[in-house]
N, CA and C atoms as an extended XYZ file, in Angstrom:
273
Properties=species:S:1:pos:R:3:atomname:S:1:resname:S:1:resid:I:1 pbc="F F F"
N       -26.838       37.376      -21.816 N   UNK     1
C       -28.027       36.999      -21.097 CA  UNK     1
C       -27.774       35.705      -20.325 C   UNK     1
N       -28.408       35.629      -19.362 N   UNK     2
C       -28.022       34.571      -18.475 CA  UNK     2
C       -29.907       33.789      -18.076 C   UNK     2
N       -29.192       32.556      -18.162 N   UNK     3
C       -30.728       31.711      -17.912 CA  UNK     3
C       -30.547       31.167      -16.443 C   UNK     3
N       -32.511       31.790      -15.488 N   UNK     4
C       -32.158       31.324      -14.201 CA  UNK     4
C       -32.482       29.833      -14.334 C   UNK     4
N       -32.886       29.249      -15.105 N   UNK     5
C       -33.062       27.978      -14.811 CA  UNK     5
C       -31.968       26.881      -14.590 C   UNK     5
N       -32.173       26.250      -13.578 N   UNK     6
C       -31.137       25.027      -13.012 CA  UNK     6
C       -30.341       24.574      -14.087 C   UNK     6
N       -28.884       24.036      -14.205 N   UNK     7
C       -28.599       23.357      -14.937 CA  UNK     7
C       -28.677       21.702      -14.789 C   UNK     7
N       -28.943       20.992      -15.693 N   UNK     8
C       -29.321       19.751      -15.582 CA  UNK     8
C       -27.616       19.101      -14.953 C   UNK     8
N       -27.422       18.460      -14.162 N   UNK     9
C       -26.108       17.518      -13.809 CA  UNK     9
C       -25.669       16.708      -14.626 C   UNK     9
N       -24.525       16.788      -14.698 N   UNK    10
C       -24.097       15.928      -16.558 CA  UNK    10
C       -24.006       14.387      -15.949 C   UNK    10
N       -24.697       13.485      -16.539 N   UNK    11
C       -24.524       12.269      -15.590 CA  UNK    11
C       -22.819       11.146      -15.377 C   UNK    11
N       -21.780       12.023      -16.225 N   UNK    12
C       -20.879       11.382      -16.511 CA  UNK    12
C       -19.812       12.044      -15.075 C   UNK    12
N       -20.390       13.222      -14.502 N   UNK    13
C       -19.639       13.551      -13.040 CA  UNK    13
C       -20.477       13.531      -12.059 C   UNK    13
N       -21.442       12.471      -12.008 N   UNK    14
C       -22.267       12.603      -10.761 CA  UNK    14
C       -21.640       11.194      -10.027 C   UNK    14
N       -21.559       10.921       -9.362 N   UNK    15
C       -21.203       10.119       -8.369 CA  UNK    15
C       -22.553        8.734       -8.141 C   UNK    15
N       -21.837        7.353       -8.127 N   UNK    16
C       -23.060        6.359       -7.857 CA  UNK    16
C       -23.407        6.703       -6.105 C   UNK    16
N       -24.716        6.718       -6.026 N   UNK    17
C       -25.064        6.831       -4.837 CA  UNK    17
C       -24.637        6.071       -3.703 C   UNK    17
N       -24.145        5.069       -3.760 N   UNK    18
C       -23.704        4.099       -3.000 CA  UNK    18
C       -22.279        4.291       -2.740 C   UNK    18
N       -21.353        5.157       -3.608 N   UNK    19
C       -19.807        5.872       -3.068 CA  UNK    19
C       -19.961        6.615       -2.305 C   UNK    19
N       -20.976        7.743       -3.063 N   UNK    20
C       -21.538        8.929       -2.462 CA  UNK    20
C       -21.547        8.951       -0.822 C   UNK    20
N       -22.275        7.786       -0.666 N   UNK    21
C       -22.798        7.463        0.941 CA  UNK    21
C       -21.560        6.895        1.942 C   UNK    21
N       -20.298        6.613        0.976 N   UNK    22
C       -19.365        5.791        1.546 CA  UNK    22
C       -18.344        7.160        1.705 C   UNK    22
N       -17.979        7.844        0.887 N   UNK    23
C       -17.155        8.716        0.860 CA  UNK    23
C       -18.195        9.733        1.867 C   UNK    23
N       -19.329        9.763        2.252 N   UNK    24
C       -19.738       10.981        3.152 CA  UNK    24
C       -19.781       10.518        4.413 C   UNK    24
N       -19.531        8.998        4.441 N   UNK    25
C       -19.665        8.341        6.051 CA  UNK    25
C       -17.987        8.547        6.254 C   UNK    25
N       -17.254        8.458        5.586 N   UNK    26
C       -15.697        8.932        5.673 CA  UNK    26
C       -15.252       10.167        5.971 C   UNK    26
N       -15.922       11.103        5.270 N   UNK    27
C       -15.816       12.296        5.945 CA  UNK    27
C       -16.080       12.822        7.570 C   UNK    27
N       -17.404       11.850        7.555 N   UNK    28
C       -18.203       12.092        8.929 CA  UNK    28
C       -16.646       11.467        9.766 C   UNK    28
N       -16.441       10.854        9.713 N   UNK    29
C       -15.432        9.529       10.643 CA  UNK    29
C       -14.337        9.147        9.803 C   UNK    29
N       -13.514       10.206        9.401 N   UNK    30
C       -12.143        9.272        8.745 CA  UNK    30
C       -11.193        8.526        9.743 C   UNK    30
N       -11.239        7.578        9.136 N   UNK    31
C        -9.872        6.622        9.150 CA  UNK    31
C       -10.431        5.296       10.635 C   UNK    31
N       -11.897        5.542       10.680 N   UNK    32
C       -13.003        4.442       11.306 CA  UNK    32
C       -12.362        3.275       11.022 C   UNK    32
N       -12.314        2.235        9.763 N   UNK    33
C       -11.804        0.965        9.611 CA  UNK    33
C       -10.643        1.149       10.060 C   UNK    33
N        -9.804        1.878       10.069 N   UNK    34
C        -8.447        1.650       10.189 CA  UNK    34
C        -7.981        1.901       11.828 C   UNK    34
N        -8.956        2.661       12.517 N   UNK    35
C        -9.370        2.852       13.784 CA  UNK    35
C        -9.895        1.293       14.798 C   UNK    35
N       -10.549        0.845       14.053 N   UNK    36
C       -11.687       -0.179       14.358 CA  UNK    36
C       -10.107       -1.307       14.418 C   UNK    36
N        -9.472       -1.752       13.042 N   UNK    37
C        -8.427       -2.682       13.117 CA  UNK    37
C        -8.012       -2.281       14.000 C   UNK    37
N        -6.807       -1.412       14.799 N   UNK    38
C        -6.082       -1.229       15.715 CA  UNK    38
C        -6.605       -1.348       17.240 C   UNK    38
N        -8.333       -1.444       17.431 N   UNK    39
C        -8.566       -1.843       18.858 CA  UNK    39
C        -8.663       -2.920       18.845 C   UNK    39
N        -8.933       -3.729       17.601 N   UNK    40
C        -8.964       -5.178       17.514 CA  UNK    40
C        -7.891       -6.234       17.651 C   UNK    40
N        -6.965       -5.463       17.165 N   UNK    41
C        -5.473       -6.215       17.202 CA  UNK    41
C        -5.044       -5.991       18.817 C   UNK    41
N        -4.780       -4.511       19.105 N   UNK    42
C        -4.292       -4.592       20.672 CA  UNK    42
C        -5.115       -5.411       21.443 C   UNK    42
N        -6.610       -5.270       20.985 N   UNK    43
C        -7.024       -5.968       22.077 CA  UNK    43
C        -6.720       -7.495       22.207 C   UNK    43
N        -6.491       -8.132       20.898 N   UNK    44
C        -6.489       -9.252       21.011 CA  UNK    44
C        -5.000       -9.829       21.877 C   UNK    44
N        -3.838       -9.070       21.188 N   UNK    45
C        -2.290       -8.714       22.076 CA  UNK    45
C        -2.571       -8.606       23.595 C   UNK    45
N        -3.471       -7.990       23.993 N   UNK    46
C        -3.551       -7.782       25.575 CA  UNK    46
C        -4.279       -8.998       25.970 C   UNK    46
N        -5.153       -9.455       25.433 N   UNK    47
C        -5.612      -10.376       25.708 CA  UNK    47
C        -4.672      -12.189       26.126 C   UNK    47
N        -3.945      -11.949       24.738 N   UNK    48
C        -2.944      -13.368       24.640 CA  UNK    48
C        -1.919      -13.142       26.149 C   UNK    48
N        -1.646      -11.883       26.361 N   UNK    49
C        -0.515      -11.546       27.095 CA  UNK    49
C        -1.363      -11.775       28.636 C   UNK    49
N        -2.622      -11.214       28.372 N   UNK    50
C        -3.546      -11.400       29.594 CA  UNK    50
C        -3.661      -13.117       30.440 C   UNK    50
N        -3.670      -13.902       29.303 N   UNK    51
C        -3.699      -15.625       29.164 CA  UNK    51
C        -2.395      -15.951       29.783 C   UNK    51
N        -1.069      -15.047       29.291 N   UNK    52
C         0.094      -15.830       29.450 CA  UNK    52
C         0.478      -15.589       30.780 C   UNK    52
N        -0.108      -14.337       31.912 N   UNK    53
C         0.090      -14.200       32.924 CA  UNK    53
C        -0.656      -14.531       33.770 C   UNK    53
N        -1.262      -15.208       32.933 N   UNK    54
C        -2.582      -15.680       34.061 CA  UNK    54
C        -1.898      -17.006       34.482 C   UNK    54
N        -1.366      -17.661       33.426 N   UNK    55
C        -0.798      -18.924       33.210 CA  UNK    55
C         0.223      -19.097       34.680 C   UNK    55
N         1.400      -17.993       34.371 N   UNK    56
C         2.155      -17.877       35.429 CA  UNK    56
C         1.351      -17.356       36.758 C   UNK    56
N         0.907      -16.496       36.871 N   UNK    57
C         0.192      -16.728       38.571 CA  UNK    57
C        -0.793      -17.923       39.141 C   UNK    57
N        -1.287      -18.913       37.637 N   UNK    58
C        -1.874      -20.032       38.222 CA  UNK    58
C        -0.435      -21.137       38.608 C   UNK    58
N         0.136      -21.016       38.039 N   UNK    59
C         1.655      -21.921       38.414 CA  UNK    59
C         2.487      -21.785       39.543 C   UNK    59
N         2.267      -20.212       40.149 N   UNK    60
C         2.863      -19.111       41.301 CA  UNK    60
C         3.992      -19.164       40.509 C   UNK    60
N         4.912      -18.718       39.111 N   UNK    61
C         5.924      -18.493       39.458 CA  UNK    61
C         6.008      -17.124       39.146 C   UNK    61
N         6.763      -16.156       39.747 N   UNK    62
C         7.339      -14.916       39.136 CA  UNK    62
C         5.347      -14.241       39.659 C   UNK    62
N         5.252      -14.133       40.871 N   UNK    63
C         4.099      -13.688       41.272 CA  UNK    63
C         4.219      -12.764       41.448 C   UNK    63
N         5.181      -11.995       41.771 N   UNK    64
C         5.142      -10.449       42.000 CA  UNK    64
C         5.144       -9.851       40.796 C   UNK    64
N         6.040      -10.120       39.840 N   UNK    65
C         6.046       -9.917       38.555 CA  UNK    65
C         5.017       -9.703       37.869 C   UNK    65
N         4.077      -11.220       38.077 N   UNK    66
C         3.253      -11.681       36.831 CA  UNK    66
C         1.813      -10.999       37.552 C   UNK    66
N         1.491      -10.345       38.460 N   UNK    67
C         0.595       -9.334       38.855 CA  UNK    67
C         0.251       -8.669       38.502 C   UNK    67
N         1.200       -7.943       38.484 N   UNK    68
C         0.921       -6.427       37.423 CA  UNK    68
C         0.931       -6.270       36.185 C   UNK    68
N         2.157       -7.018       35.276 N   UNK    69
C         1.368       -7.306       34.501 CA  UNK    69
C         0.171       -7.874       33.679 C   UNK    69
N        -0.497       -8.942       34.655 N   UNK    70
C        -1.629       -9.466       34.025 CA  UNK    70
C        -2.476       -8.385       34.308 C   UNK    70
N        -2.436       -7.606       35.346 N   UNK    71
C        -3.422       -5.980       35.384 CA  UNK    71
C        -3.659       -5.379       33.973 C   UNK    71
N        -1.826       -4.503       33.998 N   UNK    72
C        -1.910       -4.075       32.594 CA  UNK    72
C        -3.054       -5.116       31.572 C   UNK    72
N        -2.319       -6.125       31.300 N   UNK    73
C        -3.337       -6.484       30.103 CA  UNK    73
C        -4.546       -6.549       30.192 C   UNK    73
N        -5.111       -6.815       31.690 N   UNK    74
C        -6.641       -7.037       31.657 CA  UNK    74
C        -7.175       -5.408       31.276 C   UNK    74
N        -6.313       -4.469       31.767 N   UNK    75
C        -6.533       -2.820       31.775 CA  UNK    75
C        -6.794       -2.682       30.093 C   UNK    75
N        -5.216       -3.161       29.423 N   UNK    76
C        -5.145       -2.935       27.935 CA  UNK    76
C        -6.762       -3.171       27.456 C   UNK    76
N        -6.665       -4.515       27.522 N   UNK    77
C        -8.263       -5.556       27.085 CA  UNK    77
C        -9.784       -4.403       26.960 C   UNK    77
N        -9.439       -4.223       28.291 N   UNK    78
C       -10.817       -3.536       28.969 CA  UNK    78
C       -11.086       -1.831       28.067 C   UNK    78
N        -9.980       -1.071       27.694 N   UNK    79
C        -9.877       -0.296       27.369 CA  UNK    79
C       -10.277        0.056       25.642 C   UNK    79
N        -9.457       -1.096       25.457 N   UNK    80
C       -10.019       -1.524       23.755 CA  UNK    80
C       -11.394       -2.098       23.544 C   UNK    80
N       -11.525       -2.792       24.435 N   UNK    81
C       -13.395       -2.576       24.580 CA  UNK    81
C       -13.954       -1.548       24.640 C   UNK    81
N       -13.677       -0.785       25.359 N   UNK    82
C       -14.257        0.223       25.425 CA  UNK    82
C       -14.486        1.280       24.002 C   UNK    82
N       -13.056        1.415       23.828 N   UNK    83
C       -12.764        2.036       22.733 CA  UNK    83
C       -13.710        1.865       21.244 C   UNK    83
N       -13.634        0.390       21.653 N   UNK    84
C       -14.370       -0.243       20.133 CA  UNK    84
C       -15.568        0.136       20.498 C   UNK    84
N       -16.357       -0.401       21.274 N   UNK    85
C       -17.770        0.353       21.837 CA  UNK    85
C       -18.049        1.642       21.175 C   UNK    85
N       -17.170        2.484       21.838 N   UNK    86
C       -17.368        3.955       21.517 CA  UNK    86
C       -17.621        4.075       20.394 C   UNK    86
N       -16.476        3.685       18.898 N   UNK    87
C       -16.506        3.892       18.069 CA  UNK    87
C       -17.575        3.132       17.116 C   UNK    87
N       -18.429        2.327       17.439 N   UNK    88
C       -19.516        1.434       17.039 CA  UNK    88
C       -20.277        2.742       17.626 C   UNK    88
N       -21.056        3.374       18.748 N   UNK    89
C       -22.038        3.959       18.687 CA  UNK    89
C       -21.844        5.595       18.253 C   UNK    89
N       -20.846        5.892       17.306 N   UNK    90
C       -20.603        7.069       16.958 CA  UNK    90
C       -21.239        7.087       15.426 C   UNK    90
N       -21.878        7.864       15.025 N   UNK    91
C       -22.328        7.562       13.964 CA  UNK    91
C       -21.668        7.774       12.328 C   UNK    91
């Protein structure tokens, strides 16, 4: 014979609600923190590199040079903003 009534949840495998919510926002979005560090770091890298060519085209030396790359980095910068953005309004 079989009983339809619910079985009660044994409280020793239920999960604290507050993992619960952490491990289901992980699912939703794995690997978010570890996502989030890596636009933070490049961006900050594009940024320093952004400073150091800025440095040289305020000095004029190596101007043809130091052009394009200060692009790139302002590009890098701009992109990891973005990026981070994105991933802040994703839920």
């Amino acid at each position: 014979m079989s009983n339809n009534r619910p079985q009660k949840p044994n409280p020793r495998t239920q999960l604290d609600p507050e993992k619960y919510a952490r491990l289901k926002a992980e699912a939703k979005a794995p690997y978010k923190g570890f996502r989030m560090f890596f636009y933070i770091a490049f961006g900050a890298s594009g940024f320093i590199g952004a400073v150091i060519f800025l440095a040289q085209l305020v000095a004029g030396r190596n101007v043809s040079s130091a052009l394009p790359n200060f692009a790139l980095q302002v590009g890098l910068v701009a992109l990891m903003i973005w990026l981070f953005r994105l991933e802040q309004k994703s839920p």
